[in-house]
N, C-alpha and C positions, 0 to 999 in steps of 0.2 A: 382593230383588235377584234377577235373572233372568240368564242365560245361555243362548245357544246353543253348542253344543261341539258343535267338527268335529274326529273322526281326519284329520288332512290329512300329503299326501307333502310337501306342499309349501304357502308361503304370506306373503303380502304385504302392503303395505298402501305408499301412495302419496299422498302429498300435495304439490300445486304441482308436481306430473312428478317428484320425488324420492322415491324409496325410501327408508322413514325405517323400517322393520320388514321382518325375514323371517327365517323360517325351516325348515327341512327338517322331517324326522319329524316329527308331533310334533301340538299339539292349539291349534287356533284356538276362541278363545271370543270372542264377540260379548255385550258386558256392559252390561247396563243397571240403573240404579238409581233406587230410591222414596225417596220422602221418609220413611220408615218403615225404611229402613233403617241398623244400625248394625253395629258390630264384629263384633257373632255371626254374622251374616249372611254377612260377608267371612271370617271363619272357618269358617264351615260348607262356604261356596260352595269356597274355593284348596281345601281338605280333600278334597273331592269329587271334585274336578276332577282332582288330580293322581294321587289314588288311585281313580279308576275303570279296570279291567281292562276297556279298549276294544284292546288291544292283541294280535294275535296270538300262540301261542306258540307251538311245533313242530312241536303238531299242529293247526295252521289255527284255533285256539278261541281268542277273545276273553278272555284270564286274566289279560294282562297291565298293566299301568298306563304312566302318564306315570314315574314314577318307573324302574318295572325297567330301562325300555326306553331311558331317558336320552334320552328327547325335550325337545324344545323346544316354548315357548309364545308364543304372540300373544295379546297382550290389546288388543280394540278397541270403545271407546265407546260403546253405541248407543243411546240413549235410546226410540229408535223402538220396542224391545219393551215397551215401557207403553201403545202406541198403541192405544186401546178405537175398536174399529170397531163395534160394537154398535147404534149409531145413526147413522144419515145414510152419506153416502160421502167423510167427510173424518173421519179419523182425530182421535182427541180427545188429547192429552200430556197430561193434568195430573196422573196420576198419577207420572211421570216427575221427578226430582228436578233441581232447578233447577241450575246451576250452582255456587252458593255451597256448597253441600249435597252434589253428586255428584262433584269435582275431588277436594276430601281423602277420599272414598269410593275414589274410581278409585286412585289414587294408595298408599292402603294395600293394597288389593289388589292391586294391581304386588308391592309390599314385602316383604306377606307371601307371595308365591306364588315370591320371589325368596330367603327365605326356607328355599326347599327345596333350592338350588344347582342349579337347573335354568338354562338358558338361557330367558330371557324378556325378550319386544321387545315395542311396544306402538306403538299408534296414537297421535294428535293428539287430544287429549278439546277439541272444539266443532268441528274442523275439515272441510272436503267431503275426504272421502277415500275412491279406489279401493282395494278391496281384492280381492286374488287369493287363491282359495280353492281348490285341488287336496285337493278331498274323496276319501280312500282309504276306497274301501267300496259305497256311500257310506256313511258314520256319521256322525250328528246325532244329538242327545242335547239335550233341553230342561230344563231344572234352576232351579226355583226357591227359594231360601232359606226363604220361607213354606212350600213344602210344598205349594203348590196347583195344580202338575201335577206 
């Protein structure tokens, strides 16, 4: 399981011209999942995410977390971060987990990351959707469950 996590001020997501997510403070993750992936993985990943000190404290330093700081999360779909570009100039999916296989994936990770009594909205899993990303920082943060970045 792979994530992008953005410290965002601010952040959206938008499907068919309605606004079906958003939120202030807080941490935009961009979730993609393998067909190798199970429980541990969505435990390892919400665990991470909530408790990474990407958050400033007093004095200007990054100590704090999703938790102290009572932010808010967006959780949004992406398959597209399994895309192996590695050969030709068309991205290859098949690492990327099929629908049957990635919906009750997505899905407990909502659950569990909801779990922590945080505020958390979430995208459309299959659908085209705009998302608005006000990156405070910037901070991006790339986090695989495997361990291989």
């Amino acid at each position: 399981m792979r994530a992008v996590v953005q410290r965002v001020s601010s952040s959206s997501v938008t499907v068919d011209k309605e606004v079906i997510g958003k939120i202030d403070k807080g941490i935009m993750v961009l979730l993609g999942i393998n067909d190798d992936d199970n429980s541990k993985d969505i435990d390892y990943l919400v665990d991470k995410i909530v408790n990474l000190r990407i958050f400033e404290d007093e004095n200007e330093k990054m100590n704090l977390s999703l938790l102290d700081i009572k932010g808010e999360l967006l959780v949004v779909s992406q398959f597209t971060l399994y895309g192996d570009c590695r050969k030709g100039r068309r991205p290859n999916f098949t690492d990327a987990a099929k629908p049957d296989k990635a919906i009750p994936l997505y899905e407990e990770f909502i659950d569990k990351a909801k779990n922590y009594k945080l505020k958390v909205q979430t995208g459309k899993f299959g659908a085209h959707m705009n998302v608005d990303i006000m990156n405070d920082g910037p901070v991006t943060l790339l986090i695989d469950s495997k361990k291989n970045f």
